[in-house]
LUMKOL-935080 format. One line per 10 residues: their letters; for each residue x, y, z of N, C-alpha, C. Coordinates in steps of 0.1 Angstrom, whole numbers, always signed. Layout:
LUMKOL-935080
a) X,Y,Z,X,Y,Z,X,Y,Z | ...
end
This chain:
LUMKOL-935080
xxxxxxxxxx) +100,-711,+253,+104,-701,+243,+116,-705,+235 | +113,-698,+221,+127,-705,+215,+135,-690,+205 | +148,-695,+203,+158,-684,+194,+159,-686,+188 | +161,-678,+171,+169,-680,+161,+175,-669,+160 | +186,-667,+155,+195,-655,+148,+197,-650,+140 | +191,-637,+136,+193,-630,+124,+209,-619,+123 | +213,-618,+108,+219,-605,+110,+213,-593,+103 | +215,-584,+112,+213,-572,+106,+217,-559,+110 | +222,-555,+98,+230,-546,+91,+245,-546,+103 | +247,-562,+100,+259,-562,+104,+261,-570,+116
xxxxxxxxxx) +252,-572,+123,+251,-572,+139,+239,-586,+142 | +243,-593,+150,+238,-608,+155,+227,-601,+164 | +214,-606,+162,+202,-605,+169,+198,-614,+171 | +193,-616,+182,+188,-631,+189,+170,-626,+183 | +160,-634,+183,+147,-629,+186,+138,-639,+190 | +132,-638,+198,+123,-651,+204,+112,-648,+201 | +105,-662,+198,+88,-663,+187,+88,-678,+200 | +74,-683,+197,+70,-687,+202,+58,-696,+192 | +52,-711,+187,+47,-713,+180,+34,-717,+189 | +21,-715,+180,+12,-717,+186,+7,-728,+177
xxxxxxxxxx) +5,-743,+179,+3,-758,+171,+8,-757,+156 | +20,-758,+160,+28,-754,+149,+28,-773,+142 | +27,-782,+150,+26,-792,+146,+14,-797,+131 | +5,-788,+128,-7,-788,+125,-2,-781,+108 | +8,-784,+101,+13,-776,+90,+2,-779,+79 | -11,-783,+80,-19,-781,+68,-29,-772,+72 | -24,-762,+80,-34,-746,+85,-23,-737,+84 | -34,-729,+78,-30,-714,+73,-16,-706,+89 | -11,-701,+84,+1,-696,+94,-4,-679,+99 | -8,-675,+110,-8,-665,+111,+8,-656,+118
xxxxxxxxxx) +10,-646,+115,+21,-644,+123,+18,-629,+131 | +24,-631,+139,+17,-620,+151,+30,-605,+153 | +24,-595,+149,+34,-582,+156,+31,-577,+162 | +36,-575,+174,+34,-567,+188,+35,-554,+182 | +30,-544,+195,+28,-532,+196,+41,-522,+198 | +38,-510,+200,+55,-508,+203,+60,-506,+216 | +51,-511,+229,+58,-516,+239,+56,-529,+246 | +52,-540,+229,+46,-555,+234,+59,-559,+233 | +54,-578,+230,+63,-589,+232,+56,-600,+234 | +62,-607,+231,+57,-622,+229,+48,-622,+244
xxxxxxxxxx) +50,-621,+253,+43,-627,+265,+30,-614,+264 | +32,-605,+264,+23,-593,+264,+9,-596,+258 | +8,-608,+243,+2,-609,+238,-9,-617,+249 | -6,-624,+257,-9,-633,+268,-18,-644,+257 | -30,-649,+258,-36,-660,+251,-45,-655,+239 | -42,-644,+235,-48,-634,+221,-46,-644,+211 | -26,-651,+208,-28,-655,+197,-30,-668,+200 | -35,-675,+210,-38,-690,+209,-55,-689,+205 | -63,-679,+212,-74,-678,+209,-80,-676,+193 | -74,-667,+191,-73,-663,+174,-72,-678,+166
xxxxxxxxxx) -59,-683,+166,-58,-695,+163,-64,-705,+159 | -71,-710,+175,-81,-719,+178,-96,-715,+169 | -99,-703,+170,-112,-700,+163,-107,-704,+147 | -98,-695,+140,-94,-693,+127,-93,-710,+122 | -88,-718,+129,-79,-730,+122,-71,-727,+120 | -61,-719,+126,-47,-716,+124,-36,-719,+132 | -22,-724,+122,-12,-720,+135,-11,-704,+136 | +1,-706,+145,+9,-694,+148,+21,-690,+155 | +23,-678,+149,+41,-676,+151,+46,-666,+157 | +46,-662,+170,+45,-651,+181,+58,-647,+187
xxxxxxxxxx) +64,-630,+180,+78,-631,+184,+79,-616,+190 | +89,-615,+192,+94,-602,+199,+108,-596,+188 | +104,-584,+186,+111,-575,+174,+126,-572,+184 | +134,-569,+178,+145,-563,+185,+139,-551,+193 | +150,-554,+204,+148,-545,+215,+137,-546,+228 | +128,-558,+222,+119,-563,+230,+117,-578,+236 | +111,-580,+244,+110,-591,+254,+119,-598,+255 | +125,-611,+252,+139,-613,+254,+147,-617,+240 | +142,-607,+233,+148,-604,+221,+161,-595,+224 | +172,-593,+214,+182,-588,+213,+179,-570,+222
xxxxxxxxxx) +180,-561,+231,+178,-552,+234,+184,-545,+223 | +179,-529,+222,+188,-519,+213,+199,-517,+223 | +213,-518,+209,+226,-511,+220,+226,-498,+227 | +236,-497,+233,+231,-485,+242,+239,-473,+233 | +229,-460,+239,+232,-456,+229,+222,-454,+217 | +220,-464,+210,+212,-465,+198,+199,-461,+195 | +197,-453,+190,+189,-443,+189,+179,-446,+175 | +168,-450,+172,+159,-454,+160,+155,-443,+156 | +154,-442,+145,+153,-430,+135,+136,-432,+133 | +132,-421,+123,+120,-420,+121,+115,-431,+113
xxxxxxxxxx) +124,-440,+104,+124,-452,+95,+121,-466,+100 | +122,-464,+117,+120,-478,+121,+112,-486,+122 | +100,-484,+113,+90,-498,+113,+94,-501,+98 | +96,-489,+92,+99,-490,+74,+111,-505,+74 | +121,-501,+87,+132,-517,+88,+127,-526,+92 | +121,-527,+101,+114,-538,+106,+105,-545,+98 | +100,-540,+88,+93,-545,+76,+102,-547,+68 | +108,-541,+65,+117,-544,+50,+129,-552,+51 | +130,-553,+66,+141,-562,+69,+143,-573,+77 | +134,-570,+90,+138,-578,+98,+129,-589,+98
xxxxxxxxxx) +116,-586,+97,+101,-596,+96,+108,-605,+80 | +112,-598,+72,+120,-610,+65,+126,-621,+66 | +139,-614,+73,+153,-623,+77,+145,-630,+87 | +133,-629,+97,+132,-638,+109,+128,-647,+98 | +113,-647,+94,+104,-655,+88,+116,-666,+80 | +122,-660,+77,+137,-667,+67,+141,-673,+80 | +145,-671,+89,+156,-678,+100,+148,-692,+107 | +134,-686,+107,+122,-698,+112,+120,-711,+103 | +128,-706,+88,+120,-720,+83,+109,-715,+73 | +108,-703,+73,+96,-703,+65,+98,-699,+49
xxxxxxxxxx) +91,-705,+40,+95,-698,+26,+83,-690,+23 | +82,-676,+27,+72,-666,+21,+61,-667,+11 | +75,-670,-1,+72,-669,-14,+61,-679,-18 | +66,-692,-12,+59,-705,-18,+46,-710,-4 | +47,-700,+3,+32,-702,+10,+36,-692,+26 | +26,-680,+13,+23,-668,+20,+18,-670,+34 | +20,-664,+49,+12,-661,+60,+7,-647,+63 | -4,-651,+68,-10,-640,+74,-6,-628,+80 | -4,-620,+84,+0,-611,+94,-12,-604,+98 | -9,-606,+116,-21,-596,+121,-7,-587,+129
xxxxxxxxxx) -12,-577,+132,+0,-571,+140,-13,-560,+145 | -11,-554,+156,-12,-545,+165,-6,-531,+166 | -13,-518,+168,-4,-502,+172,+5,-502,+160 | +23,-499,+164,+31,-499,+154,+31,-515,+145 | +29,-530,+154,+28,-538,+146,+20,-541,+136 | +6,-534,+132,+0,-527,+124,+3,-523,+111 | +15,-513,+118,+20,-505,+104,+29,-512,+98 | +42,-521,+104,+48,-526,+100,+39,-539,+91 | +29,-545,+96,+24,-551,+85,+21,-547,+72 | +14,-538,+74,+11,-526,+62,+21,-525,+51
xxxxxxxxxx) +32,-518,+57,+43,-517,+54,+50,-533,+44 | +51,-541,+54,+55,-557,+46,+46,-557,+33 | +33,-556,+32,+27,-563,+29,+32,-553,+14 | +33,-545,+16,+26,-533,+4,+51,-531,-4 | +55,-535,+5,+69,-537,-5,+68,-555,-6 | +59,-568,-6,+64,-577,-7,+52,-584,-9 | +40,-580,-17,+30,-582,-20,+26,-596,-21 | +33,-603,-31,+30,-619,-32,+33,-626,-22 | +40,-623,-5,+44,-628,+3,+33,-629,+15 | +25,-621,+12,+11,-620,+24,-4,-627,+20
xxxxxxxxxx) -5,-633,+25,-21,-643,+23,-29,-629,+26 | -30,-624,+38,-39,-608,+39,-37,-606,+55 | -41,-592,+57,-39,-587,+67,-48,-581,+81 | -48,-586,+92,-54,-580,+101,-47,-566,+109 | -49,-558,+111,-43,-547,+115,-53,-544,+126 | -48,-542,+140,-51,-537,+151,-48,-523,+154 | -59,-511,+157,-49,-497,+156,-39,-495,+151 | -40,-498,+137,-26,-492,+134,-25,-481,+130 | -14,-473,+123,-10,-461,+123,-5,-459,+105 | -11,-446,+102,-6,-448,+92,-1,-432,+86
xxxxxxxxxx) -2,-425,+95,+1,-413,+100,-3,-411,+112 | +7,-396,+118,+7,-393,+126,-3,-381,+132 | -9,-382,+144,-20,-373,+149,-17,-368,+158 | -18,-358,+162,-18,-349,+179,-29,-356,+188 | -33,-363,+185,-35,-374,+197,-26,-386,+206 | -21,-388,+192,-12,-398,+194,+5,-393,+202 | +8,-383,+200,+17,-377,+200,+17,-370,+221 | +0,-366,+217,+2,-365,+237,-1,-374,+244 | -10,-392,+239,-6,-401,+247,+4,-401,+248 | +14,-401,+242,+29,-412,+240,+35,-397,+250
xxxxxxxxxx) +36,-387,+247,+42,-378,+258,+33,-381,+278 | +22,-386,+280,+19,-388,+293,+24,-401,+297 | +28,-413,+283,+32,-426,+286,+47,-422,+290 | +56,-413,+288,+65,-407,+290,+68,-404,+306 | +57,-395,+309,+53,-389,+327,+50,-404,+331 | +45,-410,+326,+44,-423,+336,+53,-432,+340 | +62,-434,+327,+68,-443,+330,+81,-435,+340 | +79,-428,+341,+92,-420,+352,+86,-417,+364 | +74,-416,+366,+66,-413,+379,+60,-424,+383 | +53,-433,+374,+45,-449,+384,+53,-460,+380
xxxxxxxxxx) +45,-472,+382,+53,-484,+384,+46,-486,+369 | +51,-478,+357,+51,-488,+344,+60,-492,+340 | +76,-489,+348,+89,-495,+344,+84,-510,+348 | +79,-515,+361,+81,-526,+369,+70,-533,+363 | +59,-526,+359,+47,-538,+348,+59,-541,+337 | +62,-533,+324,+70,-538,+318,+83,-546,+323 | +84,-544,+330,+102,-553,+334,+96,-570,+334 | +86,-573,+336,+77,-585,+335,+78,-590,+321 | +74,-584,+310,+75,-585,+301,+89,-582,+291 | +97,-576,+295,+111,-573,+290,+121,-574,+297
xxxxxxxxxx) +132,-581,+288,+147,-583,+298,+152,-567,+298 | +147,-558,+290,+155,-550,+295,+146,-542,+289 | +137,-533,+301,+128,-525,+300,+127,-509,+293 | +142,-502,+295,+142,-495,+286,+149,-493,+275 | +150,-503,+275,+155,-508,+256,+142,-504,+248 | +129,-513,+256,+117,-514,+242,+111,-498,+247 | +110,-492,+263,+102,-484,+263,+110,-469,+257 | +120,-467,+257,+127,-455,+251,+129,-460,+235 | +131,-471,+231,+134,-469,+220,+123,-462,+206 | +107,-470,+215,+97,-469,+210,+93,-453,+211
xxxxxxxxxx) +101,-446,+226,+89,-432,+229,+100,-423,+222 | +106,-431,+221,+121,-415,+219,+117,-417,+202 | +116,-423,+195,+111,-425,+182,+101,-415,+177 | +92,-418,+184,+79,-413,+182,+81,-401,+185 | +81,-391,+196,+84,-379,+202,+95,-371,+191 | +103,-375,+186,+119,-371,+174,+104,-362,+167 | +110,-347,+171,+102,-338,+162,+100,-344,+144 | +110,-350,+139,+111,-352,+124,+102,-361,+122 | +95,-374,+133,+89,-384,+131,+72,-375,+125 | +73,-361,+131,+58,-357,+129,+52,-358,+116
xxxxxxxxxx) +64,-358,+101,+61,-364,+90,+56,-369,+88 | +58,-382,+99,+57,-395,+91,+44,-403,+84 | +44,-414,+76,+31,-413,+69,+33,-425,+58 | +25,-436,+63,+28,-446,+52,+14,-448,+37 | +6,-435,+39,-3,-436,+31,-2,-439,+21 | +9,-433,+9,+13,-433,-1,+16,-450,-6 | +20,-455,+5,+25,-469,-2,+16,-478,-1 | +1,-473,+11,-9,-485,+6,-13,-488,-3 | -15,-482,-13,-18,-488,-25,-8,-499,-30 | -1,-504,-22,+6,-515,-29,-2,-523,-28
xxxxxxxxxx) -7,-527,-15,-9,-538,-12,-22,-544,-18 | -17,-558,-22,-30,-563,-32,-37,-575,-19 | -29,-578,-13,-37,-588,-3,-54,-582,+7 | -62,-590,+10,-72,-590,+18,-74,-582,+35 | -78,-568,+34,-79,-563,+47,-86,-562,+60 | -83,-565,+71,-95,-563,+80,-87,-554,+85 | -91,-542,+89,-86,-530,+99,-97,-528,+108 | -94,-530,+121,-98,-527,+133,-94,-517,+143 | -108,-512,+147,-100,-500,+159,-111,-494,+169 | -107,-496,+182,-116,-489,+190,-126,-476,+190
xxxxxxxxxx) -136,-474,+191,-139,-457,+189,-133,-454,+204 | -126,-457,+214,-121,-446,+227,-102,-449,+225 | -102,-452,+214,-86,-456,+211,-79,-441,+213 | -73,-440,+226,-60,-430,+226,-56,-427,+221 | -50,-437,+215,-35,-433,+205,-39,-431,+185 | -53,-430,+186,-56,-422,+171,-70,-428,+173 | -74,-418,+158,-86,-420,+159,-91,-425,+146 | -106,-425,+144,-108,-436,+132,-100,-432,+119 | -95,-422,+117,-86,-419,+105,-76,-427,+102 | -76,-430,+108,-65,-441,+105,-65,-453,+99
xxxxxxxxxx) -80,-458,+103,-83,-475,+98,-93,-470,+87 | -98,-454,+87,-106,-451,+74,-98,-446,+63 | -87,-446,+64,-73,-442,+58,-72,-448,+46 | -74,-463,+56,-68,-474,+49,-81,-475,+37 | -91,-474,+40,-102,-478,+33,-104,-472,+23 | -98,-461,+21,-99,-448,+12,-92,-454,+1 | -77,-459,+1,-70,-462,-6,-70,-476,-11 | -79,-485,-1,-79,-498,-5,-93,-503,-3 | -101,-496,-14,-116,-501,-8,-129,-512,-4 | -112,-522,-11,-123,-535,-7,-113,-539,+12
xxxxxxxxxx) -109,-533,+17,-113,-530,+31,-121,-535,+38 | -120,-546,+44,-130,-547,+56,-131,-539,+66 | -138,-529,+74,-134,-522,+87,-143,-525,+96 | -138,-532,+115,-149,-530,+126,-140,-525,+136 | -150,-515,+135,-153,-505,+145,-160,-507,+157 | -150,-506,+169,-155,-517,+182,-160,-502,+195 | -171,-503,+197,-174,-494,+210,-170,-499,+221 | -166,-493,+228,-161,-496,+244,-148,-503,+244 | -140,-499,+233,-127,-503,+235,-117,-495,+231 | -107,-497,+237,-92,-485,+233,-87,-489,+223
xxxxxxxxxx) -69,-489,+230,-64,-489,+220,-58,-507,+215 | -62,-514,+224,-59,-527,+225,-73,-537,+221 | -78,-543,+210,-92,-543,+207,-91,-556,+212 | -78,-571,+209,-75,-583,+217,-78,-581,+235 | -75,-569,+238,-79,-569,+256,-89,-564,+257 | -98,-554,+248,-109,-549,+254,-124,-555,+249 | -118,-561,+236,-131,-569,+231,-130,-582,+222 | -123,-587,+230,-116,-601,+225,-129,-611,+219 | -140,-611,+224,-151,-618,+214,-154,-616,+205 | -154,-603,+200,-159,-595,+191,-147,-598,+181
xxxxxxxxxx) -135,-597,+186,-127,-600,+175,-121,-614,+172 | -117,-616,+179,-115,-634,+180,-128,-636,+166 | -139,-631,+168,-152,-637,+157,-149,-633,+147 | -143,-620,+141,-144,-611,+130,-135,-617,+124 | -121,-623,+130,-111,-624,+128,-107,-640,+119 | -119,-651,+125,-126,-662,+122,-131,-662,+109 | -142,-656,+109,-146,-649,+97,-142,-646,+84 | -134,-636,+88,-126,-632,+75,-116,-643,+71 | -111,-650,+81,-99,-655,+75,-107,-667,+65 | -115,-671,+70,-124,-683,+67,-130,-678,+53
xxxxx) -133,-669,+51,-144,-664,+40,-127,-665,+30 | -122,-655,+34,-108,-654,+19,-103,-667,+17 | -100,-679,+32,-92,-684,+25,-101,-697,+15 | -114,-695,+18,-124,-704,+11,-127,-698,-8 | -120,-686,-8,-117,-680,-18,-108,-678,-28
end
């Protein structure tokens, strides 16, 4: 695993990525965003698989406050804004701290749950900077579905061992798991809503999403399609809210596919 250092808004953040045949610099770059209680390891062989099918590298990291990325201070409390920063700021400064020049050869972004949005998000304030987008459940408002998973993920994690599954994957477990539930639960977050700014985005979309996905439902990836209608959307049966763990063939192909058709484009 390896570090670079960003600052932001003031403050030294460590964040750990991970390259997947990074040696291979005449393929397309995917770059991967965890969910909002992932991490680099969480992804487990999602983005080597992806990769390998696509002809792609890849660039697999952990956001602040997660895996052995910088934890949130204590204390520190994420406002309803926090994927709006993590797009507008931090997926910047990293991609900037890695070596990579956006501008002069755009990467991909798939991202997952909130890493979804935050793609969304990137793609649609920094338009010429994205080749195109895979989005996994993401979120593009908020639903009373979503709202009483994340309240039983709450009862769980104080009643079963999902502190001690996560502690596996994070140096400091409730850094990522409060930062992400206390967020979400903040009555003010029930606003929230990045609909309005999809229309930025001019790059290439796949949106994917389970039909037994917990944490929302097709509104979300038909959202997307409403406002951007050359949209690709699959719609996967028998899978939640994780489509890499519950129907990794199906996607791993789609994912192949698309990237192959645009970039032959």
């Amino acid at each position: 695993m390896e570090h670079v250092e960003i600052d932001w808004r003031g403050q030294a953040v460590r964040l750990e990525h991970r390259w997947v045949t990074r040696e291979r610099a005449d393929r397309p770059l995917i770059v991967f965003l965890h969910e909002g209680l992932g991490s680099v390891s969480m992804w487990r062989d999602a983005p080597d698989r992806i990769c390998a099918a696509a002809g792609a590298r890849g660039l697999v990291w952990s956001r602040p406050g997660y895996g052995g990325s910088t934890p949130r201070a204590s204390g520190e409390r994420w406002q309803p804004d926090f994927m709006h920063r993590q797009a507008h700021e931090v997926l910047p400064a990293f991609l900037e701290a890695v070596g990579l020049d956006a501008q002069a050869q755009p990467p991909w972004l798939l991202g997952h749950s909130d890493g979804g949005s935050i793609a969304l998000l990137h793609a649609a304030r920094f338009p010429a900077r994205v080749a195109g987008l895979v989005v996994l459940a993401p979120h593009i408002l908020v639903e009373d579905v979503s709202i009483s998973s994340i309240e039983r993920a709450r009862e769980a994690y104080a009643t079963t061992d999902l502190r001690a599954r996560l502690a596996r994957h994070h140096a400091d477990p409730d850094s990522a798991f409060y930062g992400w539930n206390d967020a979400w639960l903040d009555p003010a977050f029930r606003a929230w809503s990045i609909e309005a700014e999809l229309r930025a985005i001019t790059c290439p979309v796949l949106a994917v999403q389970g039909l037994d996905d917990e944490y929302g439902t097709l509104e979300q990836i038909r959202g997307i399609a409403r406002r951007l209608p050359a949209t690709e959307l699959l719609e996967l049966p028998a899978c939640g809210h994780s489509p890499h763990r519950d129907q990794p063939e199906k996607l791993v192909r789609a994912v192949a596919v698309f990237m192959r058709r645009h970039a032959a484009h």
